[in-house]
N, CA, C and O atoms as a GROMACS GRO file, in nm:
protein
  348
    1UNK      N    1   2.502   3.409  -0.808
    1UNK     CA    2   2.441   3.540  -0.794
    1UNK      C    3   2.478   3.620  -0.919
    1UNK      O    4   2.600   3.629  -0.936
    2UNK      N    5   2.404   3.678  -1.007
    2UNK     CA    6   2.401   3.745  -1.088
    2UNK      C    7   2.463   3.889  -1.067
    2UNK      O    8   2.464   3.933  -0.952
    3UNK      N    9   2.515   3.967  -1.169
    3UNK     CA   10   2.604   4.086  -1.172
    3UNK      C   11   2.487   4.218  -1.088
    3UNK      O   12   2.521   4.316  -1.021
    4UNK      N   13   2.333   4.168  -1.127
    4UNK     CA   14   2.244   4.265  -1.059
    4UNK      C   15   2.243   4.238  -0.932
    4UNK      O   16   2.308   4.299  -0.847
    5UNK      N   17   2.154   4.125  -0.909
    5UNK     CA   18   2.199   4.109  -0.781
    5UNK      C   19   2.279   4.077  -0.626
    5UNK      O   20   2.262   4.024  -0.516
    6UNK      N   21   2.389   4.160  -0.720
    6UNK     CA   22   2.542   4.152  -0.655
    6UNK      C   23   2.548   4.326  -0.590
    6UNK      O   24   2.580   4.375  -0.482
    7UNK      N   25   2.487   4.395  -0.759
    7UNK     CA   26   2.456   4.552  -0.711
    7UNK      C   27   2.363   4.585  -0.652
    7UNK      O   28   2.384   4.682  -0.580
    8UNK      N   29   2.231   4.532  -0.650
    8UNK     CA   30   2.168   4.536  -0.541
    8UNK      C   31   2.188   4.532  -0.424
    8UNK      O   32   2.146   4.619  -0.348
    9UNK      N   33   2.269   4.410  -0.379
    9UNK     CA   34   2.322   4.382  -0.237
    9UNK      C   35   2.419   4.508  -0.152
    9UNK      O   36   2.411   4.564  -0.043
   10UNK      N   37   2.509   4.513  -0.269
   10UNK     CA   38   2.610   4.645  -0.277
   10UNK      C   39   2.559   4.762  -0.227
   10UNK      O   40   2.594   4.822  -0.125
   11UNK      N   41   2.454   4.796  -0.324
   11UNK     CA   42   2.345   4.938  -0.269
   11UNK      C   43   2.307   4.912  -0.149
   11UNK      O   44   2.288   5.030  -0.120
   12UNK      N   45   2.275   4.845  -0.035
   12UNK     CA   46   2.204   4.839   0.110
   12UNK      C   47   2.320   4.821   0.148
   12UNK      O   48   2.283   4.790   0.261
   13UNK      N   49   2.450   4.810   0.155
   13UNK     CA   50   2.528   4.860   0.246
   13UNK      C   51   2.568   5.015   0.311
   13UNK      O   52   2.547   5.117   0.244
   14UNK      N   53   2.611   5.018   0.405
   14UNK     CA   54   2.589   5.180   0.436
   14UNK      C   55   2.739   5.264   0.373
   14UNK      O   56   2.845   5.202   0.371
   15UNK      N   57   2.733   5.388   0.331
   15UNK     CA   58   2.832   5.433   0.286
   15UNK      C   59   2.963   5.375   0.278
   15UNK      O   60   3.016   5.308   0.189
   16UNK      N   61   3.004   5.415   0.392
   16UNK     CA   62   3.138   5.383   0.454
   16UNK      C   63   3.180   5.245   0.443
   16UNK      O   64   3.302   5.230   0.438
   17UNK      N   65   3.082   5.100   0.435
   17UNK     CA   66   3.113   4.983   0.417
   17UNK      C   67   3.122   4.990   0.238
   17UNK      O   68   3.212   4.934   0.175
   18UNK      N   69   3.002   5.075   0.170
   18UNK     CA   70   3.095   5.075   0.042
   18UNK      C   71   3.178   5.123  -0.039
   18UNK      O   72   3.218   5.084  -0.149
   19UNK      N   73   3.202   5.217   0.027
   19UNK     CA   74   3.380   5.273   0.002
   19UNK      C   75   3.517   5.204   0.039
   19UNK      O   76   3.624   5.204  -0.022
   20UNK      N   77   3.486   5.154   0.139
   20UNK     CA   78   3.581   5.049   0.185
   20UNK      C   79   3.567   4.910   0.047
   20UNK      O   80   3.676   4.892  -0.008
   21UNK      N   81   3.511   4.865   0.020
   21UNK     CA   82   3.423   4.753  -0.084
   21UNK      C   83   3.501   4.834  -0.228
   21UNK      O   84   3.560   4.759  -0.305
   22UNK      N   85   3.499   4.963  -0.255
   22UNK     CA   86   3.519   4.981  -0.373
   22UNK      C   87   3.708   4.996  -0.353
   22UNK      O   88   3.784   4.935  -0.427
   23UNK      N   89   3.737   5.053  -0.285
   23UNK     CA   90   3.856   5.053  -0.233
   23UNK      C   91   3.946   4.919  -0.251
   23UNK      O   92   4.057   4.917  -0.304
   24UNK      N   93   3.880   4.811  -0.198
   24UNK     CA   94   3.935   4.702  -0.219
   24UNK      C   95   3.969   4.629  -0.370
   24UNK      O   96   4.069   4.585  -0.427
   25UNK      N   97   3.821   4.642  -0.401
   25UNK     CA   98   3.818   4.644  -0.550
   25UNK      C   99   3.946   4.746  -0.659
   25UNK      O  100   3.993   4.692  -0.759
   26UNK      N  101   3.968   4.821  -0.637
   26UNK     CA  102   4.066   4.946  -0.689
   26UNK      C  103   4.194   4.867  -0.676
   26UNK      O  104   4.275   4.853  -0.768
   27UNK      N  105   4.210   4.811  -0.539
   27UNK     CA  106   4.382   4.736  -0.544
   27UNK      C  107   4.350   4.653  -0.578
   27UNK      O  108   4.447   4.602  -0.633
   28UNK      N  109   4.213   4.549  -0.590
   28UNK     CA  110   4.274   4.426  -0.640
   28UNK      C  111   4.330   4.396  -0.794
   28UNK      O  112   4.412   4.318  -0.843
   29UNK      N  113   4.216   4.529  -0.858
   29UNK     CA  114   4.203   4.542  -1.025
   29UNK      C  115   4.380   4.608  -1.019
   29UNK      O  116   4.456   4.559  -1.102
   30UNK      N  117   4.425   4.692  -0.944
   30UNK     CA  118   4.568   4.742  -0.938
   30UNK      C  119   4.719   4.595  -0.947
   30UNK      O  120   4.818   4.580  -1.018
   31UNK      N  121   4.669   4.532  -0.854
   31UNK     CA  122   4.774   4.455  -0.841
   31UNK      C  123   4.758   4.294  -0.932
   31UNK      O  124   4.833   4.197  -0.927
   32UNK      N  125   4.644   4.310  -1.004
   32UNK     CA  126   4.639   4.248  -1.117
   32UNK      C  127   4.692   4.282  -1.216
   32UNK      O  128   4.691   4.199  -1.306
   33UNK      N  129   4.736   4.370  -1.234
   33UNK     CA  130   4.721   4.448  -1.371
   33UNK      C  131   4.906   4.496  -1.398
   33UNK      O  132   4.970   4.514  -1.501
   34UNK      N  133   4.936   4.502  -1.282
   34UNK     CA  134   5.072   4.513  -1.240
   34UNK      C  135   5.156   4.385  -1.226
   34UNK      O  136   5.278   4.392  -1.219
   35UNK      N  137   5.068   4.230  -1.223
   35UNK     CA  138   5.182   4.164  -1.261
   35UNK      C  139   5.249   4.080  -1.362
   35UNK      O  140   5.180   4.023  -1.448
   36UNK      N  141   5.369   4.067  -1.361
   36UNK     CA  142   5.425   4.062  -1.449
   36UNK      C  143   5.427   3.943  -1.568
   36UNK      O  144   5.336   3.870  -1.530
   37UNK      N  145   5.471   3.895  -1.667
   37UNK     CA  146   5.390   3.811  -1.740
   37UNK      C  147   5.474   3.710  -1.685
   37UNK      O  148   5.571   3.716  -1.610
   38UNK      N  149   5.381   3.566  -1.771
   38UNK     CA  150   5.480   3.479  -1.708
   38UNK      C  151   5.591   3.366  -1.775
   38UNK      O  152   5.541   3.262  -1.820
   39UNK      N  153   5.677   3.377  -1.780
   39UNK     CA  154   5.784   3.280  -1.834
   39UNK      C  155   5.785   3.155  -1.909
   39UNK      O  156   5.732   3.056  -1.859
   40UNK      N  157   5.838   3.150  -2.020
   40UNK     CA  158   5.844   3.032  -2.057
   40UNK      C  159   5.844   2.887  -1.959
   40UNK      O  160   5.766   2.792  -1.960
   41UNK      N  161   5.971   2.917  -1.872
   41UNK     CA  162   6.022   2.789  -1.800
   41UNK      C  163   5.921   2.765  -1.735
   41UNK      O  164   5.869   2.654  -1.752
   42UNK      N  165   5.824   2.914  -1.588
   42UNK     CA  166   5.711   2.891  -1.537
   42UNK      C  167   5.611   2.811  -1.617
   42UNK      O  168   5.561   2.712  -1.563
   43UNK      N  169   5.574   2.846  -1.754
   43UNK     CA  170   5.474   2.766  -1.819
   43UNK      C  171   5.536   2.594  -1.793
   43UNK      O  172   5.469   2.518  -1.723
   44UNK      N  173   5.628   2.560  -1.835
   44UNK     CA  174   5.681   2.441  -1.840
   44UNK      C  175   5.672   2.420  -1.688
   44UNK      O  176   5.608   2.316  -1.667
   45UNK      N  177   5.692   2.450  -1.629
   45UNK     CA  178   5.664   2.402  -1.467
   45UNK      C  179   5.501   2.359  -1.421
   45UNK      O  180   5.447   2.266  -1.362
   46UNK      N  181   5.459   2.486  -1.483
   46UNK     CA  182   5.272   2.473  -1.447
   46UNK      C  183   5.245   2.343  -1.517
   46UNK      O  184   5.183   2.262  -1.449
   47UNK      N  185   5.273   2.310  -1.624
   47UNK     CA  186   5.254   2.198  -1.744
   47UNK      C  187   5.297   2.076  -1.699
   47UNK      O  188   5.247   1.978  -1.753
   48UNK      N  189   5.382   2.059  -1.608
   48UNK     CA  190   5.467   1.982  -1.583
   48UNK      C  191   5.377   1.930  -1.453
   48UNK      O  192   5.344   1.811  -1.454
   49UNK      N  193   5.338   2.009  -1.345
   49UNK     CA  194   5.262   1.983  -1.233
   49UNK      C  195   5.105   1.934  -1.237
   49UNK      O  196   5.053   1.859  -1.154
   50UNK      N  197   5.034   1.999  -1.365
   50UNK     CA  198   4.949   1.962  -1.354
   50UNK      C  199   4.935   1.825  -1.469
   50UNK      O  200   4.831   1.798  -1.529
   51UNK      N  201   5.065   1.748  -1.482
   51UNK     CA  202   5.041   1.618  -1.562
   51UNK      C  203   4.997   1.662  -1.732
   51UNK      O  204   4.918   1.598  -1.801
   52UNK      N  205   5.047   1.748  -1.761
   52UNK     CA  206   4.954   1.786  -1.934
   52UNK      C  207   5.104   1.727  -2.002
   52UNK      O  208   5.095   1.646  -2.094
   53UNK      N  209   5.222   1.764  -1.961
   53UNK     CA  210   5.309   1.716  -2.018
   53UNK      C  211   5.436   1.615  -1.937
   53UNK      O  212   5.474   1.677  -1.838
   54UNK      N  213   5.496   1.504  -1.949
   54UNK     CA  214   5.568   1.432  -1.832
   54UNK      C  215   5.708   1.448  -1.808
   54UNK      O  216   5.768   1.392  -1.717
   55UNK      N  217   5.769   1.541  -1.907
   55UNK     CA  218   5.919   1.621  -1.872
   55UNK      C  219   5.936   1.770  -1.927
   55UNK      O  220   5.885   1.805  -2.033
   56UNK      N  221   5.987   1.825  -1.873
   56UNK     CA  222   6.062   1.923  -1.953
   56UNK      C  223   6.168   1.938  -2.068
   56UNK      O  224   6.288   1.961  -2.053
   57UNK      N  225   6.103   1.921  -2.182
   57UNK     CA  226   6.250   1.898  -2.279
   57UNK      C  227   6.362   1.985  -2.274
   57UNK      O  228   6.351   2.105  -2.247
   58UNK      N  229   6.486   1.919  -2.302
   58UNK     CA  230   6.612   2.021  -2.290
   58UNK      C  231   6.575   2.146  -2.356
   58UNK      O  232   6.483   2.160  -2.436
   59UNK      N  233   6.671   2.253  -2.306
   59UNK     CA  234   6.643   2.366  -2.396
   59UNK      C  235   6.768   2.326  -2.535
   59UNK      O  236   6.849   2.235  -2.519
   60UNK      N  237   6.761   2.422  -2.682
   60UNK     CA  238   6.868   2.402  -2.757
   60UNK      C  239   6.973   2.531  -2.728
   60UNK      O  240   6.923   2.643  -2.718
   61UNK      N  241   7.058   2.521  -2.719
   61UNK     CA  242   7.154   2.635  -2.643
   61UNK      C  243   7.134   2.763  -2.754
   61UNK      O  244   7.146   2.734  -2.873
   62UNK      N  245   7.109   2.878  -2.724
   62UNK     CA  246   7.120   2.972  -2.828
   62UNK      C  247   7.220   3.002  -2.944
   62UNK      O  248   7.192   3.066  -3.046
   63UNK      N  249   7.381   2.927  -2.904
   63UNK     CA  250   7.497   2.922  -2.992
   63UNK      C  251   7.407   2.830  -3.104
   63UNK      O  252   7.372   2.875  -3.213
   64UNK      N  253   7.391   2.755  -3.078
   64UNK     CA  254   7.334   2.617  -3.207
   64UNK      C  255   7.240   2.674  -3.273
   64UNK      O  256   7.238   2.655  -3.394
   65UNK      N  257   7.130   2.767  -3.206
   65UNK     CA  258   6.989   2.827  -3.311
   65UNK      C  259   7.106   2.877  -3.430
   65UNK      O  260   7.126   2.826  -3.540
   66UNK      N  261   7.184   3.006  -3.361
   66UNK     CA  262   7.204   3.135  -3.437
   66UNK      C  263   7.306   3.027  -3.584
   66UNK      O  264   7.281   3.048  -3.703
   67UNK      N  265   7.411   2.922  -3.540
   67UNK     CA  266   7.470   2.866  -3.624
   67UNK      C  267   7.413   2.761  -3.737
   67UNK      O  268   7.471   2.733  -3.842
   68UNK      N  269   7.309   2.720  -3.700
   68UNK     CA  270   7.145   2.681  -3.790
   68UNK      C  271   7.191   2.680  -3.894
   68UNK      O  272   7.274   2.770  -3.904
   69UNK      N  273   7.171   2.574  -4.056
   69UNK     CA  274   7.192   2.606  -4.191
   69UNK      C  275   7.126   2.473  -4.235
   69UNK      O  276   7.159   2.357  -4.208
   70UNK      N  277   7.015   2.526  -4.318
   70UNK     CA  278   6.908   2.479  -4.370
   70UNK      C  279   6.993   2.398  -4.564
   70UNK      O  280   7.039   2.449  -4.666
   71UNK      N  281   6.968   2.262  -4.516
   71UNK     CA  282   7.002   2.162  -4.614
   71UNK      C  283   6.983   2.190  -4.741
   71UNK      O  284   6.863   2.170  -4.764
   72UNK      N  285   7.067   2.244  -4.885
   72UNK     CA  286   7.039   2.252  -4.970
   72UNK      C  287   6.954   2.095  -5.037
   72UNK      O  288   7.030   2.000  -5.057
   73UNK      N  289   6.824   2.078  -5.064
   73UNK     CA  290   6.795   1.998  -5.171
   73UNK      C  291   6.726   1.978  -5.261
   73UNK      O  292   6.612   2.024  -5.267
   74UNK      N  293   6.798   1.882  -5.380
   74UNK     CA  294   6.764   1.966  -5.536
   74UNK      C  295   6.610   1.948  -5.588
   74UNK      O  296   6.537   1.858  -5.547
   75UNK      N  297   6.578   2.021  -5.660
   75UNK     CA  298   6.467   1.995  -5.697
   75UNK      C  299   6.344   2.120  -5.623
   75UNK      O  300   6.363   2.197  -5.529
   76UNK      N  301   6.245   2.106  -5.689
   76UNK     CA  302   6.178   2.231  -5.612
   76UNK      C  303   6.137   2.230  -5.536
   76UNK      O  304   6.094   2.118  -5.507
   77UNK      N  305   6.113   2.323  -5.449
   77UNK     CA  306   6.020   2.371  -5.339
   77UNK      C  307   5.901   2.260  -5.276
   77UNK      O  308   5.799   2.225  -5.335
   78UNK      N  309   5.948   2.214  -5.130
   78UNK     CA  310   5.852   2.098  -5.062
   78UNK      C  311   5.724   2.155  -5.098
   78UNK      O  312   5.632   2.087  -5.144
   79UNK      N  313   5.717   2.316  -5.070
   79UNK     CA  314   5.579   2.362  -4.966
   79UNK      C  315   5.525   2.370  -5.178
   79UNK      O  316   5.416   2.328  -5.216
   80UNK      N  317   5.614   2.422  -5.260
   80UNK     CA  318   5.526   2.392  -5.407
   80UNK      C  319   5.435   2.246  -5.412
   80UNK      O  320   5.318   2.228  -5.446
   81UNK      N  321   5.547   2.140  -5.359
   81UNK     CA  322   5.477   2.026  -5.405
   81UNK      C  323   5.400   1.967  -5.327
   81UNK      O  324   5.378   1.847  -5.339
   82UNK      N  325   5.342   2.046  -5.228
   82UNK     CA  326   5.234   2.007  -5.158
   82UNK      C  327   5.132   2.086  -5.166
   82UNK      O  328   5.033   2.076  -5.094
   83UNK      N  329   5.151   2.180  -5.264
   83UNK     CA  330   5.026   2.278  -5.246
   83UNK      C  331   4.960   2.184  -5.393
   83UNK      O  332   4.850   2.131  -5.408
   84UNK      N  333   5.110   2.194  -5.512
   84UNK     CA  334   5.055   2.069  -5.615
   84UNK      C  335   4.960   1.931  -5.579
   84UNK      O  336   4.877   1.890  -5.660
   85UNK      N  337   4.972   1.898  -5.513
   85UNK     CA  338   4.910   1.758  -5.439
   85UNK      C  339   4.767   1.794  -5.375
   85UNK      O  340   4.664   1.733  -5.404
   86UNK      N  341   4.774   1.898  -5.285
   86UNK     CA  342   4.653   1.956  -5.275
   86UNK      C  343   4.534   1.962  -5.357
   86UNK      O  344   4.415   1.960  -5.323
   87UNK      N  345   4.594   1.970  -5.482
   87UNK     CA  346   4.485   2.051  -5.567
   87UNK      C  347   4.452   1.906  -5.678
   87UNK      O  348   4.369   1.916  -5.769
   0.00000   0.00000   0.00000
């Protein structure tokens, strides 16, 4: 059914059935809109249930991100010598 003839239908109801109708509409657009986003881990769960991915990988503990130190090595820049190669 098309968005018109949805308002059409809408219009031949009698008042009071479409105030009630818009009413409903008002909380549903309300309690959509109100909830809250959703989580990393939830994503990994949804992902996990519907077969897109077959485990949850460990998390890396936040101590290990922040202590992180990127390998001095000599010579120049990877992302230079691939833009060189590119071209």
């Amino acid at each position: 059914m098309s968005a018109q003839e949805l308002l059409t239908e809408i219009q031949k109801l009698p008042p009071a059935e479409r105030q009630r109708l818009l009413e409903a509409l008002k909380r549903d657009v309300k309690m959509k809109s109100e909830r809250r986003p959703i989580t990393e881990d939830e994503v990994e769960e949804i992902l996990l249930a519907k077969g897109i991915i077959s485990e949850i990988p460990p998390r890396v503990p936040d101590d290990e991100e922040e202590t992180f130190e990127p390998i001095e090595v000599p010579g120049k820049p990877l992302s230079e010598t691939i833009i060189e190669e590119r071209r």
